[in-house]
PADRENLUM-888699 format. One record per atom (N, C-alpha, C, O, CB): residue number from 1; residue in one letter; chain; atom name; x, y, z. Coordinates in nm, 3 decimals. Glycine has a CB too. Layout:
NODE   kenu   marro   milum   lodo      east     north        up
NODE    NUM       a       A     CA         X         Y         Z
...
***
This chain:
NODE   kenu   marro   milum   lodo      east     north        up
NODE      1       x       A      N     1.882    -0.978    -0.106
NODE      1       x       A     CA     1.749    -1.030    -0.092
NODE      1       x       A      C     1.657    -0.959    -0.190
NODE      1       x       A      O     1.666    -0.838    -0.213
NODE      1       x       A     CB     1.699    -1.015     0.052
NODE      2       x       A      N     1.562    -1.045    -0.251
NODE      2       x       A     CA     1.500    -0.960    -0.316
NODE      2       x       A      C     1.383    -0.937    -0.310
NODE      2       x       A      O     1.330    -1.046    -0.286
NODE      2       x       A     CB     1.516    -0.970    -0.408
NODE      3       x       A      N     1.268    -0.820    -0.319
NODE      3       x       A     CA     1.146    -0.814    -0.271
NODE      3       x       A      C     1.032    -0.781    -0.343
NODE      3       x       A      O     1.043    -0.660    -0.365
NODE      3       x       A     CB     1.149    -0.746    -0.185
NODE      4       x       A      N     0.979    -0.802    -0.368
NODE      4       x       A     CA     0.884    -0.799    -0.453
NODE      4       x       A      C     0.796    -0.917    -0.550
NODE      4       x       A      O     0.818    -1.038    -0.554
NODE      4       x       A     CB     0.939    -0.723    -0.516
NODE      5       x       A      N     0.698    -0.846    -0.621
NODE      5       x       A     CA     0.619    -0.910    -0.736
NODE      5       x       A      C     0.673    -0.912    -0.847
NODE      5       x       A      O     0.632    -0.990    -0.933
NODE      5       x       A     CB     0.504    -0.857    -0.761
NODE      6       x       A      N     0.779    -0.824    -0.872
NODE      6       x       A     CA     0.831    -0.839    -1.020
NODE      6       x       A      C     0.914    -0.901    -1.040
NODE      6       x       A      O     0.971    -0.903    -1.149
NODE      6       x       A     CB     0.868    -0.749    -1.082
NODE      7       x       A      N     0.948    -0.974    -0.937
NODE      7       x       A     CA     1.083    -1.087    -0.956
NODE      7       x       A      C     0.989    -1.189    -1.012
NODE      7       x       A      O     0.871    -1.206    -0.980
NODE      7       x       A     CB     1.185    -1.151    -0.795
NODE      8       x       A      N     1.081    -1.274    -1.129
NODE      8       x       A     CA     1.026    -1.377    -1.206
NODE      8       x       A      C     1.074    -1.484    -1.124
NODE      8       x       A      O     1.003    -1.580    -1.094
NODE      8       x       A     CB     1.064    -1.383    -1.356
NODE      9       x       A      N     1.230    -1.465    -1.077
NODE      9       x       A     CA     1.276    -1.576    -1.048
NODE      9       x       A      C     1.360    -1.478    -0.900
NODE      9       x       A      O     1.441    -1.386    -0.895
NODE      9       x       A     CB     1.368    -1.666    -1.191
NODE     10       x       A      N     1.270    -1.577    -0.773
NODE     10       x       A     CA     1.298    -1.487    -0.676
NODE     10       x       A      C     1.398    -1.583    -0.633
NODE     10       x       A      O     1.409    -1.702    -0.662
NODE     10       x       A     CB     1.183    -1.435    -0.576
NODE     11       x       A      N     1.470    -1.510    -0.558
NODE     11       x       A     CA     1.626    -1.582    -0.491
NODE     11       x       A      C     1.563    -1.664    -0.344
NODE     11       x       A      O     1.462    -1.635    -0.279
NODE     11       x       A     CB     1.779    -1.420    -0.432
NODE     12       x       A      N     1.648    -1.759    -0.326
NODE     12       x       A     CA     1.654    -1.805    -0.255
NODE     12       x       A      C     1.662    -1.725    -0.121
NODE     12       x       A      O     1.763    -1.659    -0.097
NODE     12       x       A     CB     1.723    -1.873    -0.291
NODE     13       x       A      N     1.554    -1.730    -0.031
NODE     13       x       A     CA     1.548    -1.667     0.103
NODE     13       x       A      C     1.482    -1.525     0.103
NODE     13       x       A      O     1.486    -1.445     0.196
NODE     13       x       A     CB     1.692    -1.657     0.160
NODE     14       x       A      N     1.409    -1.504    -0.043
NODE     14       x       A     CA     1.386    -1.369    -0.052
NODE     14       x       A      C     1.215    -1.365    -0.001
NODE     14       x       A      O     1.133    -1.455     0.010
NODE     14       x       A     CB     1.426    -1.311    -0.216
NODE     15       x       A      N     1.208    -1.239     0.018
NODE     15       x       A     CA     1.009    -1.228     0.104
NODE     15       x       A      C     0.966    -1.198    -0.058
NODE     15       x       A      O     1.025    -1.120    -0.132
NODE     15       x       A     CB     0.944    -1.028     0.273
NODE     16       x       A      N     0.851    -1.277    -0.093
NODE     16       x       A     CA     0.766    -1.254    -0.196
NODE     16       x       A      C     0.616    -1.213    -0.164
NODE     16       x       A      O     0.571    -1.285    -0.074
NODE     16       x       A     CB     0.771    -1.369    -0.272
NODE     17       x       A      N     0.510    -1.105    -0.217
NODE     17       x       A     CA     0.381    -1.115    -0.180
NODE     17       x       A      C     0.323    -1.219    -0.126
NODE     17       x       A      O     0.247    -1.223    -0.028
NODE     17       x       A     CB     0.320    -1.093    -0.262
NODE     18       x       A      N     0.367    -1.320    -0.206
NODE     18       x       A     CA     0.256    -1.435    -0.112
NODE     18       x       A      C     0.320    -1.521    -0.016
NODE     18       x       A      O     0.277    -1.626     0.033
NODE     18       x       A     CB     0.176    -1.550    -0.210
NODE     19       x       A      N     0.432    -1.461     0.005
NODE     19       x       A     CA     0.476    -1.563     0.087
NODE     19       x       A      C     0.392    -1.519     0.283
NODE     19       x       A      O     0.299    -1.438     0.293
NODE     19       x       A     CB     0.685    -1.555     0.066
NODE     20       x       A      N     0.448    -1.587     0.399
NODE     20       x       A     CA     0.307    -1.567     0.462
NODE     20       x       A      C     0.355    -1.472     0.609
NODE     20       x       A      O     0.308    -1.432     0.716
NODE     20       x       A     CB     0.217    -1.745     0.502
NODE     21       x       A      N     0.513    -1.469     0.510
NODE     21       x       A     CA     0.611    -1.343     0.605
NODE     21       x       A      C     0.573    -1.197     0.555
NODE     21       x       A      O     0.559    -1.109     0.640
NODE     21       x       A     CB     0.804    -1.358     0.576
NODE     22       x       A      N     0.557    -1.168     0.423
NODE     22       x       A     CA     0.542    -1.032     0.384
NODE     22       x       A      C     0.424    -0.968     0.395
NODE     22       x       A      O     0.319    -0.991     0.335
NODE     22       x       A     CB     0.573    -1.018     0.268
NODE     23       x       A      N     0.450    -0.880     0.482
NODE     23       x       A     CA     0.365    -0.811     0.527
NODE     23       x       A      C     0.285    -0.683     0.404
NODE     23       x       A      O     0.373    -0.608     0.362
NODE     23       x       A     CB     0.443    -0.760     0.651
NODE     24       x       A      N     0.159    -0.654     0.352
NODE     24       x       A     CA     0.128    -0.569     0.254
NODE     24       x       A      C     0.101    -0.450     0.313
NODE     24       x       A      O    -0.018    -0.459     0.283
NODE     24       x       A     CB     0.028    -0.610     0.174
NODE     25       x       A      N     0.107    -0.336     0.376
NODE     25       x       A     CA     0.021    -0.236     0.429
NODE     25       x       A      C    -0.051    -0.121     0.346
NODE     25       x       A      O    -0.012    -0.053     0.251
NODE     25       x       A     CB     0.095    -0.177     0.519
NODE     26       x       A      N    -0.149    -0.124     0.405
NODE     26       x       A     CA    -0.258    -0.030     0.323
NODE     26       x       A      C    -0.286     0.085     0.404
NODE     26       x       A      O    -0.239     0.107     0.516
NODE     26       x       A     CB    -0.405    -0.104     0.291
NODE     27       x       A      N    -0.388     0.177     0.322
NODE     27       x       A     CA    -0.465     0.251     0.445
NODE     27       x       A      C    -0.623     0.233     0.386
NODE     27       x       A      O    -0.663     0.193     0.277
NODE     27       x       A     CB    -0.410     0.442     0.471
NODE     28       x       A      N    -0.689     0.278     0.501
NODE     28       x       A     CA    -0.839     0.282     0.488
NODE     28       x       A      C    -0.857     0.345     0.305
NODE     28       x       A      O    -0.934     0.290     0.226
NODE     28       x       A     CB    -0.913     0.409     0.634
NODE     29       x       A      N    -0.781     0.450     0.275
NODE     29       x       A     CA    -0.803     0.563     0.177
NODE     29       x       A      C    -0.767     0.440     0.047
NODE     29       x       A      O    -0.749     0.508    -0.054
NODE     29       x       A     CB    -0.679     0.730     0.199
NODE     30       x       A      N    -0.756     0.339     0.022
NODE     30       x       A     CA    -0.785     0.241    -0.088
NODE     30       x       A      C    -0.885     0.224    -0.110
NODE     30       x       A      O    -0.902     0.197    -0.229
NODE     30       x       A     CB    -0.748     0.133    -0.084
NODE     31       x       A      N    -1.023     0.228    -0.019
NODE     31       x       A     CA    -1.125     0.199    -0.031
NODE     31       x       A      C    -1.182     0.317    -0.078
NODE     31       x       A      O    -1.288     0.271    -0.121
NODE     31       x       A     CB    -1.169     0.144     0.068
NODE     32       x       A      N    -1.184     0.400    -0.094
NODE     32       x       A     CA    -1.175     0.598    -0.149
NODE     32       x       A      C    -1.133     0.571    -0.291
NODE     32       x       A      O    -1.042     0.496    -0.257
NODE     32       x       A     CB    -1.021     0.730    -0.054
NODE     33       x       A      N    -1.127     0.572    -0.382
NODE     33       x       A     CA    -1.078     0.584    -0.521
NODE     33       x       A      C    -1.180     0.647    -0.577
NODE     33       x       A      O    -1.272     0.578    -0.622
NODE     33       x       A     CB    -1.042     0.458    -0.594
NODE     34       x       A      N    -1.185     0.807    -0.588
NODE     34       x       A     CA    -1.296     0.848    -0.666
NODE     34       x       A      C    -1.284     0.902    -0.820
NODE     34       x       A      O    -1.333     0.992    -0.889
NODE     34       x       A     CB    -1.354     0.948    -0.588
NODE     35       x       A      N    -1.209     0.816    -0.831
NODE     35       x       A     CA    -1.202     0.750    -1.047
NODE     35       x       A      C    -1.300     0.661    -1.080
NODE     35       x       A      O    -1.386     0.683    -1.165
NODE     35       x       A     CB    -1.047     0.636    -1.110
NODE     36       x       A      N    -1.290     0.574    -1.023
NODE     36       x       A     CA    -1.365     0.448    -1.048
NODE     36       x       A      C    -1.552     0.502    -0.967
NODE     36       x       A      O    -1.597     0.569    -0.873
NODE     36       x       A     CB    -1.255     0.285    -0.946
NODE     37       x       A      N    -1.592     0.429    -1.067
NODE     37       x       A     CA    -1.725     0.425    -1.045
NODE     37       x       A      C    -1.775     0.260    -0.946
NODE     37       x       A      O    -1.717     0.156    -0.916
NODE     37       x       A     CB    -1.792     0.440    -1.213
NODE     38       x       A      N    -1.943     0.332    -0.920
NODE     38       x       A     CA    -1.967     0.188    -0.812
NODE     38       x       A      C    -1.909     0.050    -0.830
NODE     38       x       A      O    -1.831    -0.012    -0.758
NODE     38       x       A     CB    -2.114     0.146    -0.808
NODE     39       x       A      N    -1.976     0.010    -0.969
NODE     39       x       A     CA    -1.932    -0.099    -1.020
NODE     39       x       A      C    -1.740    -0.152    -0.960
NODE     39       x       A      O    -1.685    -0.232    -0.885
NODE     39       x       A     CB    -1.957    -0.059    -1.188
NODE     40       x       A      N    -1.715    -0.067    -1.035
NODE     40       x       A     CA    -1.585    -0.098    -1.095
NODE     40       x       A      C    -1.477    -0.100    -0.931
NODE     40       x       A      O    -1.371    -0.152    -0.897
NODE     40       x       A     CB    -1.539     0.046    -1.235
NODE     41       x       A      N    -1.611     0.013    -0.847
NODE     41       x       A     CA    -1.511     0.027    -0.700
NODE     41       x       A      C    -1.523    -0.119    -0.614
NODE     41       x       A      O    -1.433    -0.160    -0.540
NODE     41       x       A     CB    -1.578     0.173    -0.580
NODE     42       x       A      N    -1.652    -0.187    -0.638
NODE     42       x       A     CA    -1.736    -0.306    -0.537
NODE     42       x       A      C    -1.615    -0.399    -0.596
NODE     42       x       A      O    -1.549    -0.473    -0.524
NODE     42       x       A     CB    -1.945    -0.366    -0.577
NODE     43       x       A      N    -1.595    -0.385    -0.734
NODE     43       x       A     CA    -1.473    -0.527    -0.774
NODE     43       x       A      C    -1.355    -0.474    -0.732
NODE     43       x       A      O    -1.279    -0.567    -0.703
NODE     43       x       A     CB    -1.444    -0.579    -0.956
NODE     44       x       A      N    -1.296    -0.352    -0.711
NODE     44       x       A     CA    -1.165    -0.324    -0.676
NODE     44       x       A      C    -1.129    -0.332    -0.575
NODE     44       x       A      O    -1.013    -0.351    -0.539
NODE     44       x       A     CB    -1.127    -0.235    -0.698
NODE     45       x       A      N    -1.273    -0.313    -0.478
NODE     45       x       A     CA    -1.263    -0.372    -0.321
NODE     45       x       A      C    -1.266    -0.453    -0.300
NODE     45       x       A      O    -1.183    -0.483    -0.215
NODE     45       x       A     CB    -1.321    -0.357    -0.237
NODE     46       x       A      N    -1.365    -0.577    -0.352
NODE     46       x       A     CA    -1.311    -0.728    -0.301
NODE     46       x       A      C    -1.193    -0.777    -0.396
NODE     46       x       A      O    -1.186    -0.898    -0.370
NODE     46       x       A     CB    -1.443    -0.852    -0.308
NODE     47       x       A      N    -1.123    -0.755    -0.466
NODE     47       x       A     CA    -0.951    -0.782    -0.461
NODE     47       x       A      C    -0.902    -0.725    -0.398
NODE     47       x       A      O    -0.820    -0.800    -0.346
NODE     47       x       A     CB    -0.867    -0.767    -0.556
NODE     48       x       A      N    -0.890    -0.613    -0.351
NODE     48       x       A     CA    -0.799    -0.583    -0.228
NODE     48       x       A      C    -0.824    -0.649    -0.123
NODE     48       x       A      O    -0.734    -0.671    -0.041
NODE     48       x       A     CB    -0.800    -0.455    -0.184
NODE     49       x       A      N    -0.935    -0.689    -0.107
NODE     49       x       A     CA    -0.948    -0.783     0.064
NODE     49       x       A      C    -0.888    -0.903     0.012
NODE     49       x       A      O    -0.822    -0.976     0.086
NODE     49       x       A     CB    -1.136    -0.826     0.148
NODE     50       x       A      N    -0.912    -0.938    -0.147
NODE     50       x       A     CA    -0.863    -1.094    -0.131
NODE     50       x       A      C    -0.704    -1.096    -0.152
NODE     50       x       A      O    -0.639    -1.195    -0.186
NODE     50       x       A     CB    -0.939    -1.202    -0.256
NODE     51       x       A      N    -0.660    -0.989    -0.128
NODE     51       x       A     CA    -0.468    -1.018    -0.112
NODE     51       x       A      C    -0.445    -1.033    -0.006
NODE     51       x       A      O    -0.510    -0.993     0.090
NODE     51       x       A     CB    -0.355    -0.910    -0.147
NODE     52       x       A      N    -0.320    -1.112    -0.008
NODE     52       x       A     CA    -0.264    -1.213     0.075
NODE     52       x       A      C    -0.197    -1.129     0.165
NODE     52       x       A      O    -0.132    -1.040     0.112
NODE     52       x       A     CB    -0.174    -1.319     0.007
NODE     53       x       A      N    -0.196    -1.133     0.276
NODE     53       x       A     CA    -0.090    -1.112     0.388
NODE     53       x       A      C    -0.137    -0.926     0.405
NODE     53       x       A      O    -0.061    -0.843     0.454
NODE     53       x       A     CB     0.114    -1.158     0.322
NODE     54       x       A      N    -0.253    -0.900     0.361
NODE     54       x       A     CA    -0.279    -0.735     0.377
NODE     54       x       A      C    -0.296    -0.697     0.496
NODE     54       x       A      O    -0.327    -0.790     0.570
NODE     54       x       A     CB    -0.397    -0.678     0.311
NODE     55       x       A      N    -0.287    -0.571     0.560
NODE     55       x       A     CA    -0.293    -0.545     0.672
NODE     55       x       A      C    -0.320    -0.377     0.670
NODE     55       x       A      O    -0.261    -0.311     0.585
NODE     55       x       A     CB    -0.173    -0.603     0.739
NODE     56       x       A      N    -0.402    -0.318     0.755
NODE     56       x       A     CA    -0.473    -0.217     0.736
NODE     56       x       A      C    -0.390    -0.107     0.811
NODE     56       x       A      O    -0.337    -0.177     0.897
NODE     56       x       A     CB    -0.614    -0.240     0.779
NODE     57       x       A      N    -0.367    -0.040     0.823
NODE     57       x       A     CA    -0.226     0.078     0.921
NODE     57       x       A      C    -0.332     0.231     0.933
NODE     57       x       A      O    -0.400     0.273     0.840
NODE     57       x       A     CB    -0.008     0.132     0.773
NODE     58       x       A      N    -0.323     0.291     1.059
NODE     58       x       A     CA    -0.379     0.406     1.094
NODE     58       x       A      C    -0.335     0.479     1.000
NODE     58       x       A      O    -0.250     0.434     0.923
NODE     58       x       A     CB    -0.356     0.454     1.218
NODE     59       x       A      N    -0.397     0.638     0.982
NODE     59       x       A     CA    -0.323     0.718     0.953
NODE     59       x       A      C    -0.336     0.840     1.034
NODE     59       x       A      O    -0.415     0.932     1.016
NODE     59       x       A     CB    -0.333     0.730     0.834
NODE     60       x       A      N    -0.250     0.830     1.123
NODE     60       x       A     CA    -0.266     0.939     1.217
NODE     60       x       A      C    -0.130     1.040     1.193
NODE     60       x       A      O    -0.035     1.035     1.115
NODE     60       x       A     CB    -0.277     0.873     1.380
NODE     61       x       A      N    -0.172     1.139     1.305
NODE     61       x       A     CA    -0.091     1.280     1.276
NODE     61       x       A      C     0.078     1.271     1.224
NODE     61       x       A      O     0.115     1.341     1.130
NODE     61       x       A     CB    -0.093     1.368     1.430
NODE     62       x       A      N     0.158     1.194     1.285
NODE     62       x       A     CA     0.292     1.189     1.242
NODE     62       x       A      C     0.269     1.139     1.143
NODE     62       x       A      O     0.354     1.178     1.064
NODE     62       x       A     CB     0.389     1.130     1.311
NODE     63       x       A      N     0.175     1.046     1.078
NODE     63       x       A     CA     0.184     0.998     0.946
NODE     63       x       A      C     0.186     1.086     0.843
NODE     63       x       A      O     0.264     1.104     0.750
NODE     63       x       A     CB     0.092     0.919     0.921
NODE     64       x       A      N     0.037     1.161     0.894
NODE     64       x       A     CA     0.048     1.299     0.790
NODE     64       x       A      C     0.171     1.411     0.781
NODE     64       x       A      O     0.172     1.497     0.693
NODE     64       x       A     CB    -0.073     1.390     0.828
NODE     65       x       A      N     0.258     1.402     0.865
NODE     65       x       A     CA     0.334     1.528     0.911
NODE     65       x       A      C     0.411     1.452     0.841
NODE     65       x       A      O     0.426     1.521     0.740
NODE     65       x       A     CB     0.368     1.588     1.065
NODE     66       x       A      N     0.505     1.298     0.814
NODE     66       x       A     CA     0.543     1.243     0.760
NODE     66       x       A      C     0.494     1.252     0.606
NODE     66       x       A      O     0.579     1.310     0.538
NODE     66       x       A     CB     0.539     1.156     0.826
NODE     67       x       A      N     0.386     1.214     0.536
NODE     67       x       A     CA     0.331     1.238     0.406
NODE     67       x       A      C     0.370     1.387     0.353
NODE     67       x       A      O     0.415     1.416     0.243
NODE     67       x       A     CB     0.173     1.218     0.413
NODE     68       x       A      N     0.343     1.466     0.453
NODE     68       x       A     CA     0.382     1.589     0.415
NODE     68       x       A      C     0.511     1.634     0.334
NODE     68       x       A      O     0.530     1.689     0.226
NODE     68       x       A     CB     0.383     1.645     0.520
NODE     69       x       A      N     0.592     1.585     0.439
NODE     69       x       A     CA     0.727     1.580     0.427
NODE     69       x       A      C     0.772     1.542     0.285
NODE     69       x       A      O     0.842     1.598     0.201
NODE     69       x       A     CB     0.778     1.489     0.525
NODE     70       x       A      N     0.702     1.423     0.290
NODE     70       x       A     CA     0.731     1.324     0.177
NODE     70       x       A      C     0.677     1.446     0.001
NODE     70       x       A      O     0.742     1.485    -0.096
NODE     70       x       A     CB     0.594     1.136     0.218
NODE     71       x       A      N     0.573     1.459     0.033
NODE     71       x       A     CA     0.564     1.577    -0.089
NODE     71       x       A      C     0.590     1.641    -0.127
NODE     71       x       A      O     0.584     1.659    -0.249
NODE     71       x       A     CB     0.527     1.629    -0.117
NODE     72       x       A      N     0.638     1.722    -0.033
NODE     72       x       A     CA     0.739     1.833    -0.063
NODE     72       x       A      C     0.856     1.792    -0.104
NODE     72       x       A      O     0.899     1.844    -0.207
NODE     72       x       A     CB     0.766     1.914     0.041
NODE     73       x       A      N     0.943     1.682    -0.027
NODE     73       x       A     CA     1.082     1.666    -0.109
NODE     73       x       A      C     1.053     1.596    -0.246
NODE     73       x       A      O     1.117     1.639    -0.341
NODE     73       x       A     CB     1.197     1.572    -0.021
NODE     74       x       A      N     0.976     1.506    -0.266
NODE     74       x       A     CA     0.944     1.407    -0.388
NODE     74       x       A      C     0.865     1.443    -0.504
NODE     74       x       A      O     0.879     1.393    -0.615
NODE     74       x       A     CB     0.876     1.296    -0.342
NODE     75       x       A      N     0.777     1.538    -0.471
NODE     75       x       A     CA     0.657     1.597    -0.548
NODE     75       x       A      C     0.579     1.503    -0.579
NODE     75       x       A      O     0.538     1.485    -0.694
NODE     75       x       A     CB     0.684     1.667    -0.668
NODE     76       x       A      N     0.534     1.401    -0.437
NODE     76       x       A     CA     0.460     1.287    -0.471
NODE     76       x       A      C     0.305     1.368    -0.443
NODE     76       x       A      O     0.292     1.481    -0.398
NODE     76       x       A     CB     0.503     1.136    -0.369
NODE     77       x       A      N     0.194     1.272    -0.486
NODE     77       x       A     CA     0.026     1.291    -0.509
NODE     77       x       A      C     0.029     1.319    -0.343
NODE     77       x       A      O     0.134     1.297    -0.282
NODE     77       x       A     CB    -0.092     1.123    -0.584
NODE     78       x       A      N    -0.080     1.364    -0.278
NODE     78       x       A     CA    -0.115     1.385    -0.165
NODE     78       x       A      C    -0.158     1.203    -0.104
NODE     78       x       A      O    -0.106     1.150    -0.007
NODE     78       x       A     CB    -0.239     1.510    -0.174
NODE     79       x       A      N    -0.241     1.153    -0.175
NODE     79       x       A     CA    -0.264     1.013    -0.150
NODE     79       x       A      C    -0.129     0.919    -0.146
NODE     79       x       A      O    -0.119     0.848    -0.045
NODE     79       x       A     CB    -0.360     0.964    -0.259
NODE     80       x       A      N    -0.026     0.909    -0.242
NODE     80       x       A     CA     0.056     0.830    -0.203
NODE     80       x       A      C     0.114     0.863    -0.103
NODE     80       x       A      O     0.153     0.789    -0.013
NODE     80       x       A     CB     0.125     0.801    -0.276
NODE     81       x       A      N     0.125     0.985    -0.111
NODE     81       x       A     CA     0.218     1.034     0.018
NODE     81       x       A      C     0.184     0.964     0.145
NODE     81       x       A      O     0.261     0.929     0.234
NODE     81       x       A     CB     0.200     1.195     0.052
NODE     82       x       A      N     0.062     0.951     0.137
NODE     82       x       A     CA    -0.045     0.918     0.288
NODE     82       x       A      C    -0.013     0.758     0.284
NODE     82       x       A      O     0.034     0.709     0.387
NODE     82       x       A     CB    -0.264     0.960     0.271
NODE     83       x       A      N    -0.030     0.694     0.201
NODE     83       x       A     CA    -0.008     0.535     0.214
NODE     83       x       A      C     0.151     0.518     0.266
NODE     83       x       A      O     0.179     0.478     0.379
NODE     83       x       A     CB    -0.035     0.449     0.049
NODE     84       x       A      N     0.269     0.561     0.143
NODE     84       x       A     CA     0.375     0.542     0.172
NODE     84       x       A      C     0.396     0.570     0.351
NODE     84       x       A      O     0.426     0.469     0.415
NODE     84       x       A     CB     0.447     0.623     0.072
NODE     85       x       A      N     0.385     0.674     0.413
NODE     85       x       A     CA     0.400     0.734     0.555
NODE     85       x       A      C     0.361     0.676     0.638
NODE     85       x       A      O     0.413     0.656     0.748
NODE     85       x       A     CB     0.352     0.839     0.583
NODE     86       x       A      N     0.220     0.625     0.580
NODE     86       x       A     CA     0.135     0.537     0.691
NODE     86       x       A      C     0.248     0.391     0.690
NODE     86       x       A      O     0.288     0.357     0.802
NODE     86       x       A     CB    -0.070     0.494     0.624
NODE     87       x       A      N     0.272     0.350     0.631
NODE     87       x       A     CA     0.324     0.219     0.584
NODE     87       x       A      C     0.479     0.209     0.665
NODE     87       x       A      O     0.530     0.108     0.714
NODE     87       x       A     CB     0.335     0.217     0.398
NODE     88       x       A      N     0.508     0.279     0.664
NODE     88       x       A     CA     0.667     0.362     0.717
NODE     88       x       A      C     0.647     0.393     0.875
NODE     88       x       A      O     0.750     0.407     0.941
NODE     88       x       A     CB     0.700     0.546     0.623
NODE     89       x       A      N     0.510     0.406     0.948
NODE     89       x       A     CA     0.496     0.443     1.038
NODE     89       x       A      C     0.482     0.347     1.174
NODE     89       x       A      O     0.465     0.399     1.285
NODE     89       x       A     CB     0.417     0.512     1.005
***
């Protein structure tokens, strides 16, 4: 099966972003990006609301204890860590 956006040519029976089975999970901390300035954050936030099938996920304590985890073995950012965990949770 295959999953994702980068399939050009998705297989038969596979979950794609838009399809209205695949689920996207986020956390609140998308709306946090402190790179981007006002401007650039007000447009980065209404595309994230306008994707399809998004869905918003806590991030509570096992998540973090989970993220944690996740950094230390991976040497991932503190933020992905937190989405991936939350997402997983």
């Amino acid at each position: 099966m295959v999953v994702g956006a980068g399939s050009k040519h998705p297989q038969r029976g596979s979950l794609a972003p838009d399809s209205p089975h695949f689920p996207v999970p986020t956390t609140k901390l998308s709306f946090a990006s402190p790179s981007l300035g006002r401007e650039d954050g007000v447009n980065q936030g209404k595309k994230l609301l306008g994707f399809p099938n998004l869905e918003f996920v806590d991030v509570d304590k096992r998540a973090l204890g989970s993220a944690q985890n996740l950094q230390d073995r991976y040497k991932l950012a503190p933020r992905d860590s937190i989405h991936i965990a939350s997402a997983m949770t």
